[in-house]
N, C-alpha and C positions, 0 to 999 in steps of 0.2 A: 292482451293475453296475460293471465295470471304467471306469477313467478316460477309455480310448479302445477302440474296438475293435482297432484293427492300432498297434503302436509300432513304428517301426523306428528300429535305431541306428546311428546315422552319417549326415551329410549330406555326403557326397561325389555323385560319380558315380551309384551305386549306390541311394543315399537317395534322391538325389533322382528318379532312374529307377521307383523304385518308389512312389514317393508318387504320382508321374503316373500310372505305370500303374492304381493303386486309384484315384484320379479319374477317368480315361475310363471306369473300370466302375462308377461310378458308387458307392465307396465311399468315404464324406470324414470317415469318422470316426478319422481317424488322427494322430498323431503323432510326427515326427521329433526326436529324442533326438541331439545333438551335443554331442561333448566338447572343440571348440573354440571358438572366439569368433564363428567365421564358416564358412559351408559353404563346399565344393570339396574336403575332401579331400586328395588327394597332388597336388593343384594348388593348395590353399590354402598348406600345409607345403610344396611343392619350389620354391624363387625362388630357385635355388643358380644362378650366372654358366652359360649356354647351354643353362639346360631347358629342355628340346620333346619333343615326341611323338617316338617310334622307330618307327610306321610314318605311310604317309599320312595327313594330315588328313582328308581326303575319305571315309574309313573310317573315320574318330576318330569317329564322329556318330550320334544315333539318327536311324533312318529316316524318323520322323515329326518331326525336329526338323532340317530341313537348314540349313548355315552357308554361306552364299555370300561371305562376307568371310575364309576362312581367305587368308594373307597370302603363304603358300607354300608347297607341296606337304607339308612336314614343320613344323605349325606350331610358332612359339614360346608356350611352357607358359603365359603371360601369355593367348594369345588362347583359351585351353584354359578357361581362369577365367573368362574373358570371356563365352566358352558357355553355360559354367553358370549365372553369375549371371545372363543374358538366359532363360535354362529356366527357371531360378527362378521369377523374376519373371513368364513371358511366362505359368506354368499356375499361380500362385497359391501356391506352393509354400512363401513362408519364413513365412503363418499358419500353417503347420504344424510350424516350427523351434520347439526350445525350444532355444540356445546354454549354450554350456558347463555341460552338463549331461550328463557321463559317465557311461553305465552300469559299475556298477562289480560291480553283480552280480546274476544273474536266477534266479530261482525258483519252480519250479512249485508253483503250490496247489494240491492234488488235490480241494480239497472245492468251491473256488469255482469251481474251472476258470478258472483265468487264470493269469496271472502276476505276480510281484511282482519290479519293478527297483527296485533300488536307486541312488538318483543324489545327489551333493552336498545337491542342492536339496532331497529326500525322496523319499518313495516312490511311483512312477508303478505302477499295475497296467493290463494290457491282455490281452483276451480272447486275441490275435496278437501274435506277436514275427517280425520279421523281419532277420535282422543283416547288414547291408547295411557293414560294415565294412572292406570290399576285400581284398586278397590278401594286400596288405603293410602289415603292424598298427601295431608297435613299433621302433624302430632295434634291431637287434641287438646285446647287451652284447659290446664290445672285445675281452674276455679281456687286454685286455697292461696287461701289471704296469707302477705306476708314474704312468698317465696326470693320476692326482689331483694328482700333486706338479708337475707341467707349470706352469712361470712363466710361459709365453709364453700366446696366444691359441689357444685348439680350435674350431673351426667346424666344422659337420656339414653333410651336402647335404642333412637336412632342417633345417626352420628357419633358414637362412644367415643371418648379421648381416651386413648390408649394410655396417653402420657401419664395421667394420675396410675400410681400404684395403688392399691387400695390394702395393702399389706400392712397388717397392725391397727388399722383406723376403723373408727364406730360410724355404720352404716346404716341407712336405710334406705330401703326399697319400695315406693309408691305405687300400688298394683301389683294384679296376680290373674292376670295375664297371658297369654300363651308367650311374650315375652320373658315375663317372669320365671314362668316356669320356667324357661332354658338358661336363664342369668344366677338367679339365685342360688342352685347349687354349684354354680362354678364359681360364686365368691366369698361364698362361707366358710369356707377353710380358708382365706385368706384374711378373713376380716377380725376385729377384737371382741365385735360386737354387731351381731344383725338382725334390725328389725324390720319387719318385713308386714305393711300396712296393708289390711286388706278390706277393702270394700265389699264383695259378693267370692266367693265361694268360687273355684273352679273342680268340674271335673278332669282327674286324672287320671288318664289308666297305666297299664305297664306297654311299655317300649319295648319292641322286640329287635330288639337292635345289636347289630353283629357285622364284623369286620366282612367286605367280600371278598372271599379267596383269589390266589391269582389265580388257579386255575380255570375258575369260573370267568374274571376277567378274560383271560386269554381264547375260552370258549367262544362269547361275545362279542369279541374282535374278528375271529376267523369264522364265526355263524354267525351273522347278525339277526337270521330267521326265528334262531333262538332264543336273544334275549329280546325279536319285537316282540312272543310269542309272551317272555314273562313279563311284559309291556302291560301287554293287554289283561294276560290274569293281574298285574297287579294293580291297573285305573278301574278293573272293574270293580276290586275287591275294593279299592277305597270310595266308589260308587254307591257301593253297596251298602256302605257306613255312614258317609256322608249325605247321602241322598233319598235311596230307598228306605231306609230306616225312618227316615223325617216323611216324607209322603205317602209313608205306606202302612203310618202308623197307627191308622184307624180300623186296618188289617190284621195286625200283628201285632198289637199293644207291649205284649207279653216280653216282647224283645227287648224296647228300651225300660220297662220298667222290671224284669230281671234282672237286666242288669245293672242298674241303679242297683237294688238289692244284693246282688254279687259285689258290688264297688263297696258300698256300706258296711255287710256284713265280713268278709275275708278282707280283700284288696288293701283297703282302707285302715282294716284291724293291724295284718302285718307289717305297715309301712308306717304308722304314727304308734307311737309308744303312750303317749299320755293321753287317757279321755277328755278331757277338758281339750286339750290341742287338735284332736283327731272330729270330735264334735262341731270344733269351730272351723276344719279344713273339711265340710266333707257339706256339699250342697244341697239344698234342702228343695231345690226344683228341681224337674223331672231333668233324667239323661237326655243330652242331645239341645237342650235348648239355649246355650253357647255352644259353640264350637269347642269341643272336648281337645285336651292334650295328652299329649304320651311323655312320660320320662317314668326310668327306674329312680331319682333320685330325688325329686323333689320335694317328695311328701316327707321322705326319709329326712331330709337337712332339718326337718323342725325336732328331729330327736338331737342334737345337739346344743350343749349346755349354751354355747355362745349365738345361739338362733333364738329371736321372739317373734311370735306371731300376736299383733295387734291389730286387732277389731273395732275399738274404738274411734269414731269419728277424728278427722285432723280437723282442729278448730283453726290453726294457725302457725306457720311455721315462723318461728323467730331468729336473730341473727346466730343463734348457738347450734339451734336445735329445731323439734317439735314436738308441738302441744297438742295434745287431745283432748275432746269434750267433757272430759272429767278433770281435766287441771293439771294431770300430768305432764311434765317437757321432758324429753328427752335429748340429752344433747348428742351430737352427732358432727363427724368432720366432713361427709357427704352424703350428699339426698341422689338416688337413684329413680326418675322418672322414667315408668313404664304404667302409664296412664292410656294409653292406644292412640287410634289417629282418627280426623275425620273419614267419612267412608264418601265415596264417589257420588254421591244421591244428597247427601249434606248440603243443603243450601247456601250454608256459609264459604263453601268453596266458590261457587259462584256469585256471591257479592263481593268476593276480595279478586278472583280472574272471570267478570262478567261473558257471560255469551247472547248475544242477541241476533235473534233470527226475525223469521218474514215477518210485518206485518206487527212491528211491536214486541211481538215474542221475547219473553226473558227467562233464562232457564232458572236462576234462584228464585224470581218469582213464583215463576209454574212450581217447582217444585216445595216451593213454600206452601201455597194456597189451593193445591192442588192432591189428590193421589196419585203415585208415580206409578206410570204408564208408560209404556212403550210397544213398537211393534217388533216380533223378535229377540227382547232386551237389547235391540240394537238402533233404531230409529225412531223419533220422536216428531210430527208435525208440529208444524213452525219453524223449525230446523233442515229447511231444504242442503243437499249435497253434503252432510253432516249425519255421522256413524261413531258409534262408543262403542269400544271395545268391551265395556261390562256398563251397560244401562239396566234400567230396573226390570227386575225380572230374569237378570243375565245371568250367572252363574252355571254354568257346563260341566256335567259331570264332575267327576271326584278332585282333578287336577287343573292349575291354571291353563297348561299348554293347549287341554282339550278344549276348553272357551277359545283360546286366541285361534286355534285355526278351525273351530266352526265359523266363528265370529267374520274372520278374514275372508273364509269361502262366498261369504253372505255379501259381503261390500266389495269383493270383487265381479261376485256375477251383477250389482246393482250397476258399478264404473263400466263394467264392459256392456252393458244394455247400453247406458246413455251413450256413452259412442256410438253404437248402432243406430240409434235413432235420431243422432248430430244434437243431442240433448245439451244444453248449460246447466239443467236445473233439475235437480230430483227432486219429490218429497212426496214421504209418506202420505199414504190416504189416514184420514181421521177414522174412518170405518171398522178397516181391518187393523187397526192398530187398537180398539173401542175392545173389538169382538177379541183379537189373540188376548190381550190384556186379561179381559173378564174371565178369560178360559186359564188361565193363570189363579189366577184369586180363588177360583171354584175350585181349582184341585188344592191347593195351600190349606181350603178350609177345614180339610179335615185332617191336615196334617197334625205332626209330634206340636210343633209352634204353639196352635190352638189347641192343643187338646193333652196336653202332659205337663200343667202346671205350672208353665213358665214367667208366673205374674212377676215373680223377684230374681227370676234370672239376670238384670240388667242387660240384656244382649244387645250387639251391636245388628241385629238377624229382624229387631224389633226397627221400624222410621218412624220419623215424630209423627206420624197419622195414626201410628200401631197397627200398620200393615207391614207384612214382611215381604217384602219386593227384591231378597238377596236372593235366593234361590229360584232358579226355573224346573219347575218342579215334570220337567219329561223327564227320561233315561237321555245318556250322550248320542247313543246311535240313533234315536226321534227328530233331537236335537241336529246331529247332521248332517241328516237326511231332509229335515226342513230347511235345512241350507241350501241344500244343492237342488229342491224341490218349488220352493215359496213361491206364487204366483207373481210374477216381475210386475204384473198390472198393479199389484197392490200400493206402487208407484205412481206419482203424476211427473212423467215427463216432459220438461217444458223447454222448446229449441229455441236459437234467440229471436228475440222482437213477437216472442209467443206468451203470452201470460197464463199463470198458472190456471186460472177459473179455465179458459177457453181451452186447453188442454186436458184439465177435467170432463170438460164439456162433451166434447168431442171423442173423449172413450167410451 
């Protein structure tokens, strides 16, 4: 017998979303695998100067888990943590943590039917794997020559050392970023001197962002009908922007490229003062293909006399400072890395924590040599009794919460089939994983992605095939409804001392 029935790894969002979900269905024989010291995730790791949410909080939430105290319409990352450790705690949640306990590498047994992880601590085996590890894994390695030799202070937007002051000291900032955005106006007034290196161009719109009253809080609290009510108008509305917009773009052109044109001619005009500055902050590919940010203040920081924005290639940072491809160094007393992170589909996540399923199967590989595929954005054959919270094609409407509990509904009814049938082994059929896939790719084709210009976006939306496999391009109610709908056959159920062909077979 395996150690637990369902392991999942990571206690972020996602972990912990999915642990609840197996407890309301009444499966508690699980365990959550964390390779840090404490859950949250990209909210335990981001406490960099002005994290918060980028869209509404009101949306930020599971449905059955309403926050009546979010503090303002776009909360700060602080009350984010807050959530979670109140989720935690409110369903029971951290007897199922085991802390810094990184899987480092998973492994199908074919005879026992389970799996063996691998972690610091030893080895956890579990009939279920669930990799609840979120979208963005690893910081993405630099590439720029030199950074080792750096005498000054490097600070990253994960992890931030609070301890450095950065009051009076010459900075810079590497990337511009939806990180960025929220960092760099919160350090320019404190800094002597901020340059601020930019690769590709971000869109920025305005923030509509405002304090939430108490009386509206206290509304909230005593109606909770009411604020699921602006729940829903507000995942739809960021649905709407994030989604519809992009797949619907062969319909409505007009939309994102208005407003490109809005962004350029007014937005853009009143928030950067100088043309040369405003020319080199204002993107030259279509709206929509990065992920857009909001702040009132960003654009504005570069009208300050102690703010430079450089465009210039980093040819190499030196022990003082850095150099750009024209010869220029500038010296500096800290480097601020927000360069982004590997994304989940990244192959090199999986050559540094290997996953190996049936039959030879290697996920870095497949997804090396392969186009990523999946059935659902959730299951992948060769990967028997093995589910991702965001595989390719995953992406659920407008908000994470709304992925984790379609996602969760999905690998719960697949756990409570195999019980039914005294199953050790699930795994996707090749077929309907072939056919969802392709049905994916055809609606994508006509999306904003392909078709609004996006060649020098650098998007992280783009995988090294130059397929976009982030987004699942149905509406969330499609999408949840495919959950709770999916034909269970599309499964091979295999009981012990049964092998998977004969199981095939025999459907």
């Amino acid at each position: 017998m395996p150690d637990a029935e369902v392991a999942i790894i990571g206690a972020g969002l996602s972990g912990i979303g999915m642990g609840i979900a197996l407890q309301r269905a009444g499966i508690d024989d699980f365990v959550i695998l964390e390779r840090a010291g404490d859950i949250g995730g990209t909210w335990r790791d981001n406490v960099y100067p002005g994290i918060g949410v980028d869209v509404p909080a009101q949306a930020y939430q599971f449905s059955y888990a309403l926050n009546p105290r979010w503090s303002r319409v776009f909360a700060p990352g602080s009350e984010v943590k807050e959530y979670l450790d109140r989720l935690a705690d409110r369903y029971g949640m951290r007897r199922h943590v085991r802390l810094r306990t990184e899987v480092t590498e998973r492994v199908w047994d074919e005879d026992a039917g389970l799996w063996r992880l691998r972690t610091p601590a030893g080895q956890v085996t579990a009939r279920f794997v669930v990799s609840a590890i979120g979208a963005f894994v690893d910081p993405k390695p630099t590439g720029i020559a030199g950074l080792d030799d750096f005498t000054g202070t490097v600070l990253r937007s994960s992890g931030w050392d609070h301890g450095y002051d950065l009051t009076g000291k010459r900075v810079a900032v590497v990337g511009t970023g939806a990180s960025a955005v929220q960092i760099v106006p919160e350090i320019a007034s404190r800094t002597a001197r901020l340059d601020v290196y930019q690769r590709t161009p971000i869109w920025v719109g305005p923030k509509l962002d405002a304090p939430v009253p108490s009386p509206v809080r206290w509304l909230f609290r005593r109606a909770p009908r009411v604020q699921d009510a602006v729940r829903r108008t507000a995942t739809r509305g960021v649905e709407k922007i994030l989604v519809d917009l992009v797949v619907g773009h062969g319909k409505a052109p007009y939309l994102a490229q208005g407003g490109a044109r809005l962004a350029r001619s007014l937005w853009y005009r009143t928030q950067v003062k100088d043309p040369d500055t405003r020319r080199r902050l204002t993107p030259g590919y279509g709206l929509g293909c990065k992920r857009p940010s909001v702040s009132n203040t960003y654009l504005r920081t570069f009208n300050r006399p102690n703010v430079a924005l450089v465009t210039d290639a980093i040819d190499r940072v030196t022990p003082t400072g850095v150099r750009t491809v024209d010869g220029r160094e500038r010296d500096v007393d800290a480097i601020v890395l927000a360069t982004g992170f590997r994304l989940a589909s990244d192959p090199e996540v999986y050559r540094r924590t290997p996953v190996r399923g049936r039959g030879g199967f290697d996920l870095a590989t497949f997804y090396t040599e392969n186009r990523l595929a999946s059935y659902e954005g959730i299951s992948i054959p060769g990967l028997p009794n093995h589910f991702m919270m965001f595989g390719p094609y995953g992406w659920v409407g407008g908000t994470w919460h709304q992925l984790v509990e379609t996602t969760s509904a999905h690998v719960v009814r697949v756990i409570q089939e195999a019980r039914r049938r005294g199953a050790t082994s699930v795994e996707v059929r090749p077929e309907p994983t072939e056919r969802w896939t392709n049905r994916m790719r055809e609606r994508l084709a006509g999306s904003l992605w392909a078709t609004n210009g996006c060649a020098t976006a650098n998007s992280y939306y783009f995988d090294h095939h130059g397929d976009t496999p982030y987004l699942r391009p149905t509406s969330a109610a499609q999408a949840a409804h495919a959950a709770r709908t999916f034909p269970l056959d599309d499964y091979v159920y295999s009981a012990p001392h049964t092998s998977p062909a004969s199981e095939e077979k025999s459907a």
